[in-house]
C-alpha positions as CSV (number, residue, x, y, z in Angstrom):
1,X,0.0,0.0,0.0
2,X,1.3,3.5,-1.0
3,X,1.9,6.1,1.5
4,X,-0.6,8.2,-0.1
5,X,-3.5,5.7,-0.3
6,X,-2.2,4.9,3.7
7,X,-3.1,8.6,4.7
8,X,-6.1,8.8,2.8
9,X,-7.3,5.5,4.5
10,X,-6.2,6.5,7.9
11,X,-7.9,10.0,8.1
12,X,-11.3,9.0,6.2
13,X,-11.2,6.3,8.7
14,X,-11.2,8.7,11.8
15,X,-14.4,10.3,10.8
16,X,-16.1,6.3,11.5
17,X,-16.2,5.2,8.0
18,X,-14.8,5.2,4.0
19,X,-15.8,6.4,1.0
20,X,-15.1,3.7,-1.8
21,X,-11.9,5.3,-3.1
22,X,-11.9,6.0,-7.1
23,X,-9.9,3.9,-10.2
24,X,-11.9,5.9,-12.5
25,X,-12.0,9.4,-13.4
26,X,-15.4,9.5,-11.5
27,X,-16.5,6.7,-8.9
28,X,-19.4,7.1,-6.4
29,X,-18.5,10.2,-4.4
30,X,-15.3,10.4,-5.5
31,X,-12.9,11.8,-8.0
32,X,-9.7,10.9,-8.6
33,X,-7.5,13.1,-10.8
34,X,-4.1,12.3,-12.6
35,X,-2.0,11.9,-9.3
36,X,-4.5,12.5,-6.1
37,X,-8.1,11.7,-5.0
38,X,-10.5,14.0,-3.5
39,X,-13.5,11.8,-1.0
40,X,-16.2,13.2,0.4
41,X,-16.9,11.6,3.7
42,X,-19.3,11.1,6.0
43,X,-21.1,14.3,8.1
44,X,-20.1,14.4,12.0
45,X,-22.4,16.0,14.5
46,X,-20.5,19.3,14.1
47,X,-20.9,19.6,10.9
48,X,-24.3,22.4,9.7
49,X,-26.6,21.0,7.1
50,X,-25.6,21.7,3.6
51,X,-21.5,21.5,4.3
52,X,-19.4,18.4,3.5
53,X,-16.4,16.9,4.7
54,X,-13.8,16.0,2.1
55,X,-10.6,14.2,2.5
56,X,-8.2,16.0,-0.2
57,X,-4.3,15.2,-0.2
58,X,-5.0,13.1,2.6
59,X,-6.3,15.9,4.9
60,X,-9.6,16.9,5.8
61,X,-11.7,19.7,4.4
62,X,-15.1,21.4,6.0
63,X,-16.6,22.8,3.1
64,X,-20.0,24.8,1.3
65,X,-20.6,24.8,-2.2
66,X,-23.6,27.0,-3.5
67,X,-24.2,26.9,-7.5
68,X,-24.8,29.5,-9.3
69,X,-24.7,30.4,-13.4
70,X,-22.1,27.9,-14.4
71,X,-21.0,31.1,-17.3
72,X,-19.8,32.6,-14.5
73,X,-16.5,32.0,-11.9
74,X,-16.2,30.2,-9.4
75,X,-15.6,32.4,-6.1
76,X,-13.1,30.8,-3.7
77,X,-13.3,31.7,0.0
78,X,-10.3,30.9,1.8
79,X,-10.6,31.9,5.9
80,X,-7.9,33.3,8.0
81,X,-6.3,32.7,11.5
82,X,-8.4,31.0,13.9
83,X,-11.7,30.9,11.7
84,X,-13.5,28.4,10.0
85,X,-15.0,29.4,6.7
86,X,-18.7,29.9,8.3
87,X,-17.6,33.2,8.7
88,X,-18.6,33.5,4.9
89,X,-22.0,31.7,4.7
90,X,-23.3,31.7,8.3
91,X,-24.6,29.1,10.7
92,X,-28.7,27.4,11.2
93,X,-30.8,30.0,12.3
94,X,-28.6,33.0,11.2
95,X,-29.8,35.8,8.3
96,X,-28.5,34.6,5.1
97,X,-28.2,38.1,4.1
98,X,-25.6,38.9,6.7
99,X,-23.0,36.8,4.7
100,X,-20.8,37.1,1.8
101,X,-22.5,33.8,0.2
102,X,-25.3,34.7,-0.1
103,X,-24.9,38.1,-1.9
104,X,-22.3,36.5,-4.7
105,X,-25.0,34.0,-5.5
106,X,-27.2,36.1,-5.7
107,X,-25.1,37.9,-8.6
108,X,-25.0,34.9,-10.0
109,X,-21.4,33.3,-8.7
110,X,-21.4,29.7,-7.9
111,X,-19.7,29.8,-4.4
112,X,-17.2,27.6,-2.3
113,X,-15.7,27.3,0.9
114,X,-12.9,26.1,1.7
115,X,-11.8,25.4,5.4
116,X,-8.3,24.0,6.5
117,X,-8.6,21.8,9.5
118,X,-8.5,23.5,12.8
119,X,-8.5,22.1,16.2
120,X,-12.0,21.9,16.6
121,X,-14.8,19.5,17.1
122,X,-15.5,19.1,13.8
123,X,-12.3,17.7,13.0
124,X,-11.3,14.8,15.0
125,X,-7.7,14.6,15.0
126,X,-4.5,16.3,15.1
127,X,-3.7,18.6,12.4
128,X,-0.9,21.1,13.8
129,X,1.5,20.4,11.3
130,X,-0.3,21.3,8.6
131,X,1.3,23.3,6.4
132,X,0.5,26.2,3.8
133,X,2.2,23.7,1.0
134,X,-0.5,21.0,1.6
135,X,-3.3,23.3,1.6
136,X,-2.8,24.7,-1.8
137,X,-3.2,21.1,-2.9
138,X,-5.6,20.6,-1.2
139,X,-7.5,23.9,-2.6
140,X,-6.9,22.8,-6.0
141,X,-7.8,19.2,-5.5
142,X,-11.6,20.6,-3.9
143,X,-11.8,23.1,-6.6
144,X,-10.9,21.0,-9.8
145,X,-14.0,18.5,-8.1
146,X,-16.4,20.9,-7.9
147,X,-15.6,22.4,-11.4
148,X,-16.0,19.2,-13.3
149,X,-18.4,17.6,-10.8
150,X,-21.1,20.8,-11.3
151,X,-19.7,21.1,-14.7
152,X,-18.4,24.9,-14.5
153,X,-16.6,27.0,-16.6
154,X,-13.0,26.5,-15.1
155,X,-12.1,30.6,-14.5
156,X,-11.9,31.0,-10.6
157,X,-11.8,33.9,-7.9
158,X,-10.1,33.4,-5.1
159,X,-11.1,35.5,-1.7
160,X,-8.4,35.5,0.8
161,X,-9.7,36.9,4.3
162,X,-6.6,38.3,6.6
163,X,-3.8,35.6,7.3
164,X,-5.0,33.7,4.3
165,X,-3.0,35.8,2.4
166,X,-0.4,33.6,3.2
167,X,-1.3,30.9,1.0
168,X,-1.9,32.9,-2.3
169,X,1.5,31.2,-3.8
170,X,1.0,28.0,-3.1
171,X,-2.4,27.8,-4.1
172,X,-1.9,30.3,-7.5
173,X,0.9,27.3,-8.3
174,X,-1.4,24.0,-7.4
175,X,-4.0,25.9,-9.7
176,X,-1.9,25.7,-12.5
177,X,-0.5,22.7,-12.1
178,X,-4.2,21.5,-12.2
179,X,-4.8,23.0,-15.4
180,X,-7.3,25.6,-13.0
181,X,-7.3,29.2,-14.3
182,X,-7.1,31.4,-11.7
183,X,-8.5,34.5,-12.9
184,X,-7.2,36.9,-10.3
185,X,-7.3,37.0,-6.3
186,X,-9.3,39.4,-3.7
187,X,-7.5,40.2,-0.5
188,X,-10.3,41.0,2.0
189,X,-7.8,42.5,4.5
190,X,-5.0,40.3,4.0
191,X,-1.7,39.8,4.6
192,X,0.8,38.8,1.8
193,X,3.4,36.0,2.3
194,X,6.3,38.4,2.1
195,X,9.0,38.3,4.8
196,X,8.9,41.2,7.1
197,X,6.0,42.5,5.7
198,X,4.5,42.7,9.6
199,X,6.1,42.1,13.1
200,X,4.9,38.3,13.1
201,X,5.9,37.3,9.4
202,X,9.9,36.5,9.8
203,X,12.0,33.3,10.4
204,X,12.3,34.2,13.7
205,X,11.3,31.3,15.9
206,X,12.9,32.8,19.1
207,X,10.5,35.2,20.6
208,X,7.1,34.8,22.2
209,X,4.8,32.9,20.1
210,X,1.3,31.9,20.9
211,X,1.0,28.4,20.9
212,X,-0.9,25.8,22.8
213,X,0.0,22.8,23.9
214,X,-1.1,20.8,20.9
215,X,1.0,23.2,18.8
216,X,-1.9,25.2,17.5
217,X,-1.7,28.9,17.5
218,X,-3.5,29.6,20.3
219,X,-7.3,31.3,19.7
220,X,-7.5,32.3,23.4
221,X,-5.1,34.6,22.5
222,X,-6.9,37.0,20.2
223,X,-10.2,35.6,20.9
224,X,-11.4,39.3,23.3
225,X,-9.8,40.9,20.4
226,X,-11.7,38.7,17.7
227,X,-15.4,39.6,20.1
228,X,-14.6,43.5,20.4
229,X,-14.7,43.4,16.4
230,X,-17.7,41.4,15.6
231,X,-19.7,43.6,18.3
232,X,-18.2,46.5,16.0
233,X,-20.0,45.0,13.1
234,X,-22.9,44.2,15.5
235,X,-23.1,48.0,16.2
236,X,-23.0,49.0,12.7
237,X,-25.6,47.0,11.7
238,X,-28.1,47.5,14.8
239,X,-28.1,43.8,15.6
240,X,-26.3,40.9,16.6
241,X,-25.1,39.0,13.7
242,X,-23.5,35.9,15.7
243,X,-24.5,35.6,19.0
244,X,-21.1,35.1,20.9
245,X,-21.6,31.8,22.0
246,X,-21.9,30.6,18.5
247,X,-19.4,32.5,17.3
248,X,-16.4,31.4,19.9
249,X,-17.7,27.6,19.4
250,X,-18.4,27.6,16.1
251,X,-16.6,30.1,13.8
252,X,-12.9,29.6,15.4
253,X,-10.4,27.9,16.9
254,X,-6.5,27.2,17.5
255,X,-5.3,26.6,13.9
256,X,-1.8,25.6,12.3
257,X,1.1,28.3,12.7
258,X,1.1,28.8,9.2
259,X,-1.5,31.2,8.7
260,X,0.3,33.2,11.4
261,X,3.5,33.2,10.3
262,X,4.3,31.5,6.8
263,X,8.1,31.2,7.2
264,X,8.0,28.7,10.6
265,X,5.9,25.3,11.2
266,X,5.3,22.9,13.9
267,X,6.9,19.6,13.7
268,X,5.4,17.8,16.1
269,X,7.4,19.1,19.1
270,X,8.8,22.5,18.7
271,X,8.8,25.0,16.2
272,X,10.8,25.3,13.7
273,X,12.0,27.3,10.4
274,X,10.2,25.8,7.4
275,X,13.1,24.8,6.1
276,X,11.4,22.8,3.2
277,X,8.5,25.4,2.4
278,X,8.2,28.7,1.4
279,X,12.0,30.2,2.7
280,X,13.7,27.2,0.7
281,X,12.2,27.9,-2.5
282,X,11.6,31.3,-2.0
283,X,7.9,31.6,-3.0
284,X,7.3,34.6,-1.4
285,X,9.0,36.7,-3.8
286,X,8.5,34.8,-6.8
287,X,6.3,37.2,-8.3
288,X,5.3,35.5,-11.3
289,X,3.9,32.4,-9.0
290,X,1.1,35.4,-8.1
291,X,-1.7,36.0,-9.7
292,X,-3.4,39.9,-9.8
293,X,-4.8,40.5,-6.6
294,X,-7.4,42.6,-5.9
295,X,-7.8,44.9,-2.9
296,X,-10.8,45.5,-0.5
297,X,-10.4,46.7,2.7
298,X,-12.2,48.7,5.7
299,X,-11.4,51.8,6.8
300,X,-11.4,51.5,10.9
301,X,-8.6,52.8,12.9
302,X,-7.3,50.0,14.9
303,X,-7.0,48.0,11.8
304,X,-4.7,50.7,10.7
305,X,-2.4,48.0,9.1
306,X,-4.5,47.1,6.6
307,X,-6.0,50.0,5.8
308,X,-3.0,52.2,5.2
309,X,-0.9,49.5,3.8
310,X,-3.2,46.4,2.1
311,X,-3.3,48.4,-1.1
312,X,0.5,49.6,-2.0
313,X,1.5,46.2,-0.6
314,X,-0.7,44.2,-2.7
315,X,-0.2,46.5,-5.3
316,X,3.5,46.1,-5.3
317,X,3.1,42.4,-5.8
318,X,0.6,43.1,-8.8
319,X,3.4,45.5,-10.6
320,X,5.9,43.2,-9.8
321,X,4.3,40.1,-10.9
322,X,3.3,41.7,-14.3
323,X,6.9,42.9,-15.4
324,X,8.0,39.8,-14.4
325,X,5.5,37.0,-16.0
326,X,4.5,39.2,-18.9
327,X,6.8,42.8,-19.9
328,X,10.1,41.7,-19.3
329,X,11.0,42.4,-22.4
330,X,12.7,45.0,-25.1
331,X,11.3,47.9,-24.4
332,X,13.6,49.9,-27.1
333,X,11.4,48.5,-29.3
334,X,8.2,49.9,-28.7
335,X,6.5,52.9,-30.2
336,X,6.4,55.8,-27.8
337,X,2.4,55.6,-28.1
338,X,2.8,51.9,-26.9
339,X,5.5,53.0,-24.6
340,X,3.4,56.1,-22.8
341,X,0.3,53.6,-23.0
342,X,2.0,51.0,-21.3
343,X,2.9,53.4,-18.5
344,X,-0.4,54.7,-18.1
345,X,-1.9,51.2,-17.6
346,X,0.5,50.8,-15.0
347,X,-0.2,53.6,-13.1
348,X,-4.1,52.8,-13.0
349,X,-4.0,49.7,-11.4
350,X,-3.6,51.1,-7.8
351,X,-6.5,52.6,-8.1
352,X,-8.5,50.4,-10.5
353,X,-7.9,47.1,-7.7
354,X,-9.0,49.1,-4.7
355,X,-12.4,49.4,-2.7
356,X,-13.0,50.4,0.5
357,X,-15.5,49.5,2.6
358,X,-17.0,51.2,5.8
359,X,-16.4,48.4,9.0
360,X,-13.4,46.9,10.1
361,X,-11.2,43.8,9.8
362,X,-15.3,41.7,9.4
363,X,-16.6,44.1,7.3
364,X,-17.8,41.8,5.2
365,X,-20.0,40.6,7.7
366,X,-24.0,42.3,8.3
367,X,-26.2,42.8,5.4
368,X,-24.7,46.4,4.1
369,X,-21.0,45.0,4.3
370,X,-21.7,41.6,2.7
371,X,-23.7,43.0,0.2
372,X,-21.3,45.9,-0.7
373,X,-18.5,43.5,-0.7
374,X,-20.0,41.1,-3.1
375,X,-20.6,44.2,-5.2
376,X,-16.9,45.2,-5.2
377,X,-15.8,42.2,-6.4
378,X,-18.1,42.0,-9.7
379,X,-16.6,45.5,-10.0
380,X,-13.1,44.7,-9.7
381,X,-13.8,41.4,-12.0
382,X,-13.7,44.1,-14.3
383,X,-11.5,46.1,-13.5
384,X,-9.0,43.2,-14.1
385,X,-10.4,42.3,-17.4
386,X,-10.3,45.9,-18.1
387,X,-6.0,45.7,-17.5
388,X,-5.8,42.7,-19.0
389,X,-7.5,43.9,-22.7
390,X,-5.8,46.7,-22.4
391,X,-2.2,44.9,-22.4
392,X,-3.3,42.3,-25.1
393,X,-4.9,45.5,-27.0
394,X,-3.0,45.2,-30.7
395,X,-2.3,49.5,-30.6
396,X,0.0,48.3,-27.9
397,X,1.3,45.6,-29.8
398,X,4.4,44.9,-32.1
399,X,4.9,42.6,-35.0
400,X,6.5,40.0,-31.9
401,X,3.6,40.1,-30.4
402,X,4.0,42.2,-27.0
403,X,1.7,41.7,-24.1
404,X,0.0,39.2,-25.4
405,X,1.2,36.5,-23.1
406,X,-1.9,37.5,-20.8
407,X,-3.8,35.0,-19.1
C-alpha cells in the first residue's frame, strides 16, 4: 500500500467510515485526478446542514458549495487565522443576508468554501503540522472537483480573508498545475506571504509565540480581540449578527502556525523554520507564481495595518508580478504611443484594484458590508479584465507580439 492511499485510509477512517476510493475518473463520491483523489466523507455532529467533509491530499476539508450560473466563476473563499470558513455563509438559524455567500450567488457566482482543518470538534484529530504547501493542494484538488463535478466553466476567484493571504502562492501554483485558471485574487484584509511584511511574518522562531500545547496557535489569544470586532459590526448593523456563543464555538479555533506566520511550522514538538516550504524555495518573492490581486479593505482605525498599507502592498506584488510573467522584455522596441500607454496602464491599477468599505477587519460581515463586498468584487472582476485587454490590446502591440502573453 502507497503512503498516499495509507493517509487517505487512515484520516477518512477517523471520521467512523470510508468512501469507496476512485480507479476511474469518477467513482461514487469520488474523484480521482491524474495523481491525487478528493473523498467526500461522512457528516459528524458538528458539521451544519448543507457543508461536506472532504478528504483532499489526505487531509480533511469542512466545506460549502452554492451553484450558481455555471457562465460565470467560481468564487473561492479561503478563511484566516483562527476561523472556519462559516464566517462566509453563516450558521442554522442566522440571516443569510448577513454573509458574503449569499450576496455573490445572488449575482449569479457559484460559491465555495474552503476550510483547513483546525483544532475543533468538527475535525477529530491532530492537524498542527499542517502546512500552507498541503493546503494549496488541497485547494486545488476541492476546486478541480467541484468544477467538473457541477460542470463549470474553469475561471476562478479566489477571496483570501486576513492571514490567508499567506497561502496565495501556493495555491496560485497547485492551480496551474491542475490546469485551474485562476482569474485573479481578492485580499479582504489580507496579509501577503512576504517576509517582514508585519512584526509576526519573519524566520524568527525565538521570541514569544502563541501556541498551545497541541502546537496550534492559540485562539484564546486573540479571541477578546476577535469579540470586540464582531460587536463593531454588531453596532454597525443594529443587531447581533452571531450571537457570541456561536461564534467562539463555532466560527474559530486554535489553527496551524502557518497562517500566522508562513516562514516557521510545527513539527510535532517545537517550532521550527520551514526549512522545506516557502523560505527554501523562496515563493514569497517569486512574483510571477502570483496571480493579480485585488484589494478591498475597511477603513477603521485599529486595523490601521491594513487599511493604510493592504493596497500599496498588494499592489506592489501586482506591478511586480506583471513585469516579471509578462513585460520583461525590449522595451527599445516599442513605439512611444505603446510606450506612454503602457505606462499609463501601470499607473491605473492602484486605483483600479481598490475598494473600500466602511467596517473593520469583518466588514464583510452584516447585510450592508456583505452586500457591498460582493458588489466590489463584480466591480473589480472588471476592472482586471479591463487591465488585462488593455495589455493584449494590438495598438500596444508589435509585430513579436508584445503583451499578449496574458492570461
Amino acid at each position: 500500500m502507497s503512503f498516499k492511499l495509507y493517509r487517505n485510509l487512515s484520516h477518512a477512517m477517523m471520521f467512523g467510515c470510508l468512501s469507496v476510493i476512485a480507479s476511474g475518473a469518477y467513482a461514487s463520491n469520488n474523484l480521482l485526478m491524474a495523481d491525487y483523489s478528493v473523498t467526500v466523507l461522512p457528516s459528524n455532529s458538528s458539521m451544519y446542514p448543507g457543508e461536506s467533509m472532504f478528504n483532499a491530499n489526505g487531509y480533511p476539508s469542512l466545506v460549502k458549495f452554492v451553484k450558481g450560473d455555471s457562465k460565470k466563476p467560481l468564487v473561492v473563499f479561503i478563511p484566516g487565522n483562527l476561523h472556519l470558513g462559516r464566517i462566509s455563509y453563516g450558521f442554522p438559524g442566522g440571516n443569510d443576508k448577513d454573509f458574503l455567500a449569499y450576496w455573490l450567488n445572488k449575482e449569479g457566482y457559484s460559491f465555495l468554501s474552503i476550510s483547513y482543518p483546525l483544532e475543533h470538534p468538527v475535525y477529530p484529530g491532530d492537524y498542527s503540522q499542517f502546512t500552507l504547501e498541503d493546503f494549496g493542494k488541497q485547494v486545488a484538488q476541492i476546486t478541480q472537483y467541484y468544477i467538473q463535478q457541477e460542470k463549470l466553466n474553469n475561471r476562478v476567484i479566489v477571496l483570501l480573508w486576513s492571514g490567508a493571504g499567506r497561502s496565495i502562492v501556493n495555491i496560485n501554483r497547485e492551480m496551474k498545475n491542475s490546469k485551474i485558471n485562476l482569474d485573479f485574487a481578492v485580499s479582504l484584509d489580507a496579509s501577503p506571504p512576504l517576509m517582514g511584511i508585519n512584526a509576526t511574518n519573519t524566520p524568527n522562531v525565538s521570541g514569544k509565540f502563541p501556541i498551545n500545547s497541541s502546537g496550534y496557535l492559540d485562539k484564546n489569544v486573540l479571541t477578546t480581540f476577535t469579540m470586540d470586532q464582531v460587536h463593531g459590526e454588531n453596532k454597525l448593523n443594529g443587531k447581533v449578527i452571531i450571537p457570541d456563543n456561536i461564534y467562539e464555538s463555532q466560527f474559530m479555533a486554535s489553527s496551524p502556525v502557518q497562517f500566522y506566520n508562513n516562514f516557521i511550522k510545527y513539527n510535532g514538538s517545537k517550532l521550527v523554520t520551514d526549512e522545506s516550504g516557502m523560505l527554501k524555495n523562496n515563493y514569497y518573492q517569486n512574483f510571477a507564481d502570483y496571480p493579480l490581486v485585488a484589494v478591498i479593505h475597511d477603513d477603521d482605525q485599529l486595523d490601521a495595518f491594513h487599511v493604510v498599507l493592504d493596497s500599496s502592498n498588494w499592489n506592489f506584488i501586482n506591478e511586480q508580478a506583471l513585469y516579471s510573467k509578462y513585460l520583461n522584455l525590449s522595451y527599445e522596441h516599442l513605439t512611444n504611443k505603446q510606450w506612454l500607454g503602457l505606462q499609463s496602464i501601470y499607473a491605473s491599477i492602484p486605483s483600479a484594484l481598490t475598494r473600500v468599505i466602511h467596517g473593520n477587519h469583518w466588514f464583510f460581515i452584516g447585510e450592508n458590508g456583505a452586500r457591498q463586498t460582493a458588489q466590489a468584487i463584480q466591480e473589480e472582476e472588471q476592472s482586471v479584465h479591463k487591465i488585462k485587454q488593455e495589455l493584449t490590446n494590438p495598438a500596444y502591440n508589435n509585430d513579436e507580439g508584445i503583451f499578449t502573453r496574458i492570461k
